[in-house]
C-alpha positions in Angstrom: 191.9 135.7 117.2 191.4 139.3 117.6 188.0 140.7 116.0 189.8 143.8 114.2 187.9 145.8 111.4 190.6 146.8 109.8 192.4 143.6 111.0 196.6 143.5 111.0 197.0 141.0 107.8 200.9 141.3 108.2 201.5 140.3 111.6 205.0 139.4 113.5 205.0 135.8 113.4 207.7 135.4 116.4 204.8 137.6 118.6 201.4 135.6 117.3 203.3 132.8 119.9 202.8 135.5 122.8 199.1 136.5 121.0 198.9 132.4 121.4 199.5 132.2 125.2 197.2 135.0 126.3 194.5 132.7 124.1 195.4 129.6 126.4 195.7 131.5 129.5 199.2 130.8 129.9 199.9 134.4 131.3 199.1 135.0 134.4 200.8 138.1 134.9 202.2 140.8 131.9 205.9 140.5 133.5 205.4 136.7 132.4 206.1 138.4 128.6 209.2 140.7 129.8 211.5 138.1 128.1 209.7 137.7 125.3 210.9 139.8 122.2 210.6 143.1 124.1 212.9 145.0 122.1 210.3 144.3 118.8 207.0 144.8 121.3 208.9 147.8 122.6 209.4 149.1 119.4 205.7 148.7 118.0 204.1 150.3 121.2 206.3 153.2 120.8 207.5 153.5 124.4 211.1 152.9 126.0 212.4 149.7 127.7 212.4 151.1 131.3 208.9 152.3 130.9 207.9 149.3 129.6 209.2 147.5 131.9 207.9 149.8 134.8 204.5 149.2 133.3 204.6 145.1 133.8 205.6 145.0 136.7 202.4 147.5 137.5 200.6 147.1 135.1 197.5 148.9 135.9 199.7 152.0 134.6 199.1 150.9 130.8 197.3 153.0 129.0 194.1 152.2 127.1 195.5 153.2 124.1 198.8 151.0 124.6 196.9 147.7 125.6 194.8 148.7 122.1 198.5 148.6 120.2 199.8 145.3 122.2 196.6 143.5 121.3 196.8 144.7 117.6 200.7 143.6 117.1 199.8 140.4 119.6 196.8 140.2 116.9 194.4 139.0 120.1 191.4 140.1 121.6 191.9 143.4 123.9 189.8 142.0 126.4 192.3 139.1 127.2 194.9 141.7 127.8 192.3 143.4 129.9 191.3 140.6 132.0 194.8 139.4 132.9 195.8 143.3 134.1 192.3 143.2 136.4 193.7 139.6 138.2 196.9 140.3 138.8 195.9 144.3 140.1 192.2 143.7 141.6 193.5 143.8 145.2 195.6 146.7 144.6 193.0 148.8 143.0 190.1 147.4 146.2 192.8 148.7 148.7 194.1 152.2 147.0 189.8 152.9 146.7 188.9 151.8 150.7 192.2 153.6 151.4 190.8 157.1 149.9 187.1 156.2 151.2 188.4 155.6 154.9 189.8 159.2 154.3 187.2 161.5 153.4 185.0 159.6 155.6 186.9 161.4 158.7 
Protein backbone atom coordinates (compact mmCIF):
# COMPACT_ATOMS: atom_id res chain seq x y z
CA UNK A 1 0.00 0.00 0.00
CA UNK A 2 0.86 3.46 -0.64
CA UNK A 3 3.07 5.21 2.27
CA UNK A 4 0.83 8.56 2.21
CA UNK A 5 1.17 11.12 5.24
CA UNK A 6 -1.93 12.34 4.99
CA UNK A 7 -3.07 8.90 3.56
CA UNK A 8 -6.65 8.74 1.34
CA UNK A 9 -8.81 6.89 4.31
CA UNK A 10 -11.95 7.03 1.89
CA UNK A 11 -10.78 5.39 -1.16
CA UNK A 12 -12.81 4.05 -4.37
CA UNK A 13 -13.15 0.56 -3.67
CA UNK A 14 -13.90 -0.45 -7.57
CA UNK A 15 -10.12 1.35 -8.28
CA UNK A 16 -8.14 -0.32 -5.05
CA UNK A 17 -8.57 -3.63 -7.77
CA UNK A 18 -6.41 -1.48 -10.38
CA UNK A 19 -4.18 -0.11 -7.09
CA UNK A 20 -4.08 -4.19 -6.65
CA UNK A 21 -2.63 -5.08 -10.09
CA UNK A 22 0.15 -2.47 -10.27
CA UNK A 23 1.11 -4.23 -6.61
CA UNK A 24 1.24 -7.74 -8.46
CA UNK A 25 2.78 -6.48 -11.55
CA UNK A 26 -0.07 -7.30 -13.58
CA UNK A 27 0.34 -4.07 -15.75
CA UNK A 28 2.71 -3.99 -17.98
CA UNK A 29 1.73 -1.09 -19.86
CA UNK A 30 -0.79 2.04 -18.52
CA UNK A 31 -3.12 1.42 -21.78
CA UNK A 32 -3.55 -2.10 -19.97
CA UNK A 33 -6.04 0.19 -17.40
CA UNK A 34 -7.82 2.20 -20.44
CA UNK A 35 -10.87 -0.12 -19.79
CA UNK A 36 -10.83 0.07 -16.38
CA UNK A 37 -13.31 2.65 -14.82
CA UNK A 38 -11.81 5.55 -16.78
CA UNK A 39 -14.70 7.74 -16.64
CA UNK A 40 -14.18 7.81 -12.40
CA UNK A 41 -10.06 7.83 -12.85
CA UNK A 42 -10.75 10.52 -15.49
CA UNK A 43 -12.77 12.42 -13.28
CA UNK A 44 -10.33 12.28 -10.11
CA UNK A 45 -7.19 13.38 -12.25
CA UNK A 46 -9.05 16.21 -13.51
CA UNK A 47 -8.17 15.84 -17.16
CA UNK A 48 -10.45 14.89 -20.27
CA UNK A 49 -10.97 11.39 -21.91
CA UNK A 50 -9.00 12.09 -25.08
CA UNK A 51 -6.12 13.43 -23.18
CA UNK A 52 -6.17 10.72 -21.08
CA UNK A 53 -6.18 8.54 -23.29
CA UNK A 54 -3.41 10.20 -25.44
CA UNK A 55 -1.37 10.00 -22.29
CA UNK A 56 -1.49 5.92 -22.11
CA UNK A 57 -0.82 5.24 -24.97
CA UNK A 58 2.45 7.66 -24.46
CA UNK A 59 2.72 7.66 -21.44
CA UNK A 60 5.93 9.42 -20.78
CA UNK A 61 3.64 12.60 -21.38
CA UNK A 62 2.06 12.25 -17.66
CA UNK A 63 2.84 14.73 -15.54
CA UNK A 64 4.56 14.34 -12.23
CA UNK A 65 1.85 15.83 -10.59
CA UNK A 66 -0.86 13.47 -12.38
CA UNK A 67 1.05 10.17 -11.63
CA UNK A 68 1.06 11.77 -7.81
CA UNK A 69 -3.10 11.98 -8.10
CA UNK A 70 -3.45 8.33 -9.90
CA UNK A 71 -1.31 6.83 -7.26
CA UNK A 72 -3.26 8.62 -4.41
CA UNK A 73 -6.94 7.63 -5.89
CA UNK A 74 -5.21 3.99 -6.91
CA UNK A 75 -4.04 4.40 -3.06
CA UNK A 76 -0.43 2.65 -4.33
CA UNK A 77 3.01 3.52 -4.12
CA UNK A 78 4.03 6.30 -6.88
CA UNK A 79 7.00 4.55 -7.67
CA UNK A 80 5.08 1.53 -9.10
CA UNK A 81 3.38 3.89 -11.47
CA UNK A 82 6.81 5.27 -12.06
CA UNK A 83 8.52 2.10 -12.84
CA UNK A 84 5.88 0.64 -15.21
CA UNK A 85 6.03 4.28 -17.39
CA UNK A 86 10.13 3.82 -17.45
CA UNK A 87 9.66 -0.06 -19.14
CA UNK A 88 7.30 0.46 -21.37
CA UNK A 89 9.15 4.08 -22.67
CA UNK A 90 12.99 3.36 -21.87
CA UNK A 91 13.76 2.78 -25.53
CA UNK A 92 11.87 5.69 -26.64
CA UNK A 93 13.40 8.09 -24.31
CA UNK A 94 17.43 6.16 -25.18
CA UNK A 95 16.57 6.91 -28.94
CA UNK A 96 14.87 10.62 -28.81
CA UNK A 97 18.44 11.53 -26.42
CA UNK A 98 21.17 9.68 -29.06
CA UNK A 99 18.87 11.31 -31.65
CA UNK A 100 19.57 15.03 -30.30
CA UNK A 101 23.33 14.00 -29.33
CA UNK A 102 24.05 12.66 -33.02
CA UNK A 103 22.86 16.23 -33.85
CA UNK A 104 24.74 18.74 -32.08
CA UNK A 105 27.67 16.58 -32.47
CA UNK A 106 27.76 17.69 -36.29
Amino acid sequence: MANWKHINTDPEKDLLSIGALFETGKIKKMYDIAELYPTKIIKLLGINSERYSVKLANPEKFMVSEILRMAYILNVDPNLIFNVIQAETEKTIINKVAQHKNKHAK
